[in-house]
C-alpha positions in Angstrom: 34.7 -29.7 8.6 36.0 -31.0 12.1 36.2 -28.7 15.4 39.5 -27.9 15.9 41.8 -29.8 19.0 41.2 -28.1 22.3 43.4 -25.1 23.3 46.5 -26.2 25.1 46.5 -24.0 28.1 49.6 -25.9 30.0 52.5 -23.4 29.5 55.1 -26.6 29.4 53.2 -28.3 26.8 51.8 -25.4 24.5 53.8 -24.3 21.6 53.1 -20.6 21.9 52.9 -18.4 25.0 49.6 -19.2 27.0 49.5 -15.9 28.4 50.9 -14.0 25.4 49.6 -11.6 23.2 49.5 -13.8 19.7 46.6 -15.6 21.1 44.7 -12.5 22.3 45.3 -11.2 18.6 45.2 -14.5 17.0 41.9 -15.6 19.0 39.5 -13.0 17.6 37.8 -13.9 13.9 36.9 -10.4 12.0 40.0 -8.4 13.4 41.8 -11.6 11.6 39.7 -11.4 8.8 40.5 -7.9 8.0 44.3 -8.9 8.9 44.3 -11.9 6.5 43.0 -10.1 3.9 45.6 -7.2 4.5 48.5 -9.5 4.7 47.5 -11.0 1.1 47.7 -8.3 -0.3 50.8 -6.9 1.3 52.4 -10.4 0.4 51.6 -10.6 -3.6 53.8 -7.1 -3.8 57.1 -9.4 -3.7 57.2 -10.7 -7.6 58.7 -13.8 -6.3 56.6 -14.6 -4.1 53.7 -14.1 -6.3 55.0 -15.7 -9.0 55.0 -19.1 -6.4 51.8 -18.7 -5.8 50.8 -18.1 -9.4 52.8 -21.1 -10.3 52.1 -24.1 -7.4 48.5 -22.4 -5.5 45.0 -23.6 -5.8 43.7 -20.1 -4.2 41.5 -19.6 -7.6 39.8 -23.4 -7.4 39.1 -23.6 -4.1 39.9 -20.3 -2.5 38.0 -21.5 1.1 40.2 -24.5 1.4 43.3 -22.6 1.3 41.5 -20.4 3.9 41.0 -23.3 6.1 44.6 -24.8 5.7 45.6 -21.3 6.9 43.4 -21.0 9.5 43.9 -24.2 10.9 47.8 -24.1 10.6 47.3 -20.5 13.1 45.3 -22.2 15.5 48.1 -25.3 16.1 50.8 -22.7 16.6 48.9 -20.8 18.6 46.9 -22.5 20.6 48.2 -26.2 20.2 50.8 -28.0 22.0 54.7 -28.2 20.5 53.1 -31.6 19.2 50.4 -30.1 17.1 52.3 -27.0 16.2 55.6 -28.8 15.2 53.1 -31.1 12.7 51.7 -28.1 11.5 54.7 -26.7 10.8 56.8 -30.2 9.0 53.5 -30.0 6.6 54.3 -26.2 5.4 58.0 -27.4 5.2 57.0 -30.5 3.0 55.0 -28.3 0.7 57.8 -25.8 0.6 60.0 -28.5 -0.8 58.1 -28.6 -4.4 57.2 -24.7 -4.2 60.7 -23.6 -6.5 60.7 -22.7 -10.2 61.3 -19.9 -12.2 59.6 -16.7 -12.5 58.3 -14.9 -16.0 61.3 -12.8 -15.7 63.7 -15.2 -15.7 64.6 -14.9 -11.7 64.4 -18.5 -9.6 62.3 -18.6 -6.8 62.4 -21.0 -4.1 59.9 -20.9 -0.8 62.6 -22.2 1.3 64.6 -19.0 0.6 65.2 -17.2 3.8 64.4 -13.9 2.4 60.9 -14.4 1.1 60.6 -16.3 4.5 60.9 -13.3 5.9 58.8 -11.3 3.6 56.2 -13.7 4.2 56.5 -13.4 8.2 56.9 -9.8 8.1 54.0 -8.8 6.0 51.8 -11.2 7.5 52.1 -10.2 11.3 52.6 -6.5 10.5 48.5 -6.8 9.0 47.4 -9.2 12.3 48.9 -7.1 14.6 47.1 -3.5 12.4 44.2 -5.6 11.7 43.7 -6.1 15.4 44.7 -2.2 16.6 42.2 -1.0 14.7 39.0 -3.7 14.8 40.1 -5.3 17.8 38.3 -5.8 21.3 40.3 -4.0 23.3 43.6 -1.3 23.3 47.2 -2.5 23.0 49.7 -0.8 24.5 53.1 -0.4 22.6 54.6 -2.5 24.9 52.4 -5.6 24.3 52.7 -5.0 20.5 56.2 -5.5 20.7 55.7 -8.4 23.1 53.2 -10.2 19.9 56.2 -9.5 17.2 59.0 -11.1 19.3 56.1 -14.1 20.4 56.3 -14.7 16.8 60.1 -15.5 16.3 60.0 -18.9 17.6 57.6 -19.6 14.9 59.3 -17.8 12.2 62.3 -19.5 12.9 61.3 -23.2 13.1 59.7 -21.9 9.6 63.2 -20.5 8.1 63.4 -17.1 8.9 66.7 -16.7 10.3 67.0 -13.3 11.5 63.1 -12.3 12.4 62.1 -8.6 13.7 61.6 -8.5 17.6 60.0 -5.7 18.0 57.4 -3.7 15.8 60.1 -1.0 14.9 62.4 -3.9 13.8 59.4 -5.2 12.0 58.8 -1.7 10.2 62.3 -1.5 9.4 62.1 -4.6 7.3 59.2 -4.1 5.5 60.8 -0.4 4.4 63.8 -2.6 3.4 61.9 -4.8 1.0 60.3 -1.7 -0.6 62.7 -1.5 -3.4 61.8 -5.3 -4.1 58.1 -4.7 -4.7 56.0 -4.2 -7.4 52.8 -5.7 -8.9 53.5 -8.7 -11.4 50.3 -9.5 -14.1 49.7 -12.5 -11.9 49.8 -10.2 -8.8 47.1 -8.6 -10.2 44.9 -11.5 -11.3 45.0 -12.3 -7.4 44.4 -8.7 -6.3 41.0 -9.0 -8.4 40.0 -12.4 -7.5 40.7 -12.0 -3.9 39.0 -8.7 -3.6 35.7 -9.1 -6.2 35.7 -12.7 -6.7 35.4 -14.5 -3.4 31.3 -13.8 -2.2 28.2 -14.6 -3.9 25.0 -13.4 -2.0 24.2 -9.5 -2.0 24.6 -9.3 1.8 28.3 -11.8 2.1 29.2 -8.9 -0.7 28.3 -5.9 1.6 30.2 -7.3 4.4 32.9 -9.1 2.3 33.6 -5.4 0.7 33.9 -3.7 3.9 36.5 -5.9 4.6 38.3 -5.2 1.9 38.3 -1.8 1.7 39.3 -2.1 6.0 42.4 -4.0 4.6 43.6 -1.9 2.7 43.7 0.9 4.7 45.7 -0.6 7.1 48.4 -0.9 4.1 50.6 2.0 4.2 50.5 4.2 1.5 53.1 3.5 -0.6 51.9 -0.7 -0.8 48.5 0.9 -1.9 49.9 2.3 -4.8 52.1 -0.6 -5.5 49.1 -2.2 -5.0 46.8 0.1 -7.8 44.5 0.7 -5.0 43.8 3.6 -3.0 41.6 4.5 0.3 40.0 7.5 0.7 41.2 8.6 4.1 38.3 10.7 5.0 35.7 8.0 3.7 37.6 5.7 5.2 37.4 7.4 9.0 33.6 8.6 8.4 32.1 5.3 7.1 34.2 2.3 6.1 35.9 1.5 9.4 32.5 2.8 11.5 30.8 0.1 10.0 33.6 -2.4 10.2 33.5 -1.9 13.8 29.9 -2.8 13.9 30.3 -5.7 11.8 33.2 -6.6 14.3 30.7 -6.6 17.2 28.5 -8.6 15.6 30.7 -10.9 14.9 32.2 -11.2 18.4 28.8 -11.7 19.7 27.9 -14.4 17.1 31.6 -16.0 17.6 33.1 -14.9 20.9 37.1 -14.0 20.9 39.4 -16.9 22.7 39.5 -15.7 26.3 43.1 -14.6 27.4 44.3 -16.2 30.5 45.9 -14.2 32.5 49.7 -14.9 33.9 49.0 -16.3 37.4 50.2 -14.2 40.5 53.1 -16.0 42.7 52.0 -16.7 46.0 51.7 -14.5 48.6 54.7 -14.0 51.7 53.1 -13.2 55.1 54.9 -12.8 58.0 53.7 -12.6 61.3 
């Protein structure tokens, strides 16, 4: 597996915002590993969507790849420059381009349709952004959570979104909107199985692996854990499962530390004399 490029830190060649919030969140492994999860699972809700994956994805044969592509794909559009994130981005839009068919219900799907874009977007950042509130190094404010949704439209529309949330009450509004549109397909639950029992072999990847999972989906909101057929205790959940996914996230940030934030130079100085 190669390193990835070095981090772009010159604000006129990067892609993304050098001093901006997405690479605070984006920049920290287990906060993003709980967030991943979550946002897979929010995502195989939308029947369509599933049934694309079902239909065109390798997730089952080689489940770590697709974690890399994904990984790697976040880092150029995060941290790369506009070079490395606009070739990140043409290789999603070429794979998009054979992702259309036809779902068991008779409805055609196509991963170029705007709508699932935005399904996609919204569900994806709405579980970074929780994953990172709760298992993250430090506090946001409201303010800088709004700041990481509207870092994201650039991104979201060089993608295909065309209309992208802004702010994280847009982005809550949107996911109530596609609520109506959700429910779990047979192939939406394959995944849910595989991705949450069928990933880790050794008995201590399987401790660790399942504190994740349970992590992710309690940052679902209720009513996607249900669609989902899952459910979180909520008092387990505050006594022991997120305790002890905060430990794990230490130890993780001390094996692996986060990507340092830069922080937005100060002008210069006026004296007068």
């Amino acid at each position: 597996m190669r390193d990835p490029p070095p981090m772009c830190n010159d604000p006129d060649e990067a892609y993304g915002e050098v001093y901006g919030v997405a690479r605070l969140v984006h920049g920290e492994l287990p906060s993003m590993l709980v967030g991943g999860l979550g946002s897979l699972f929010f995502q195989m809700l939308h029947p369509l969507a599933m049934a694309g994956v079902a239909d065109h994805s390798r997730y089952q044969d080689d489940p770590l790849g697709r974690l890399l592509q994904t990984a790697n794909f976040i880092n150029a559009t995060t941290h790369g420059t506009k070079t490395q994130a606009r070739a990140a981005i043409d290789r999603v839009l070429v794979v998009h381009e054979y992702v259309h068919g036809v779902s068991a219900d008779g409805v055609a799907y196509d991963a170029n349709d705007p709508h699932l874009l935005l399904w996609i977007h919204c569900a994806e950042i709405s579980m970074f952004l929780s994953g990172y509130r709760r298992f993250g190094a430090r506090r946001l404010s409201d303010d800088e959570a709004d700041q990481y949704v509207a870092e994201l439209m650039p991104l979201a529309r060089d993608l295909g979104v065309t209309s992208p949330p802004s702010s994280v009450a847009e982005l809550d509004a949107e996911l109530l909107r596609f609520r109506h549109e959700l429910r779990l397909i047979p192939e939406g639950a394959v995944a849910r199985d595989f991705i949450a029992y069928g990933l880790m072999k050794s008995r201590l990847q399987r401790i660790v692996y399942r504190l994740f999972v349970l992590s992710a989906w309690a940052l679902l909101p209720r009513w996607a854990q249900s669609t989902l057929g899952v459910r979180t205790n909520t008092l387990i959940d505050r006594l022991f499962i997120r305790p002890a996914t905060q430990v794990v996230c230490v130890m993780f940030r001390l094996a692996i530390p986060p990507v340092r934030q830069f922080a937005r130079p100060s002008p210069p100085s006026i004296t007068t004399t």
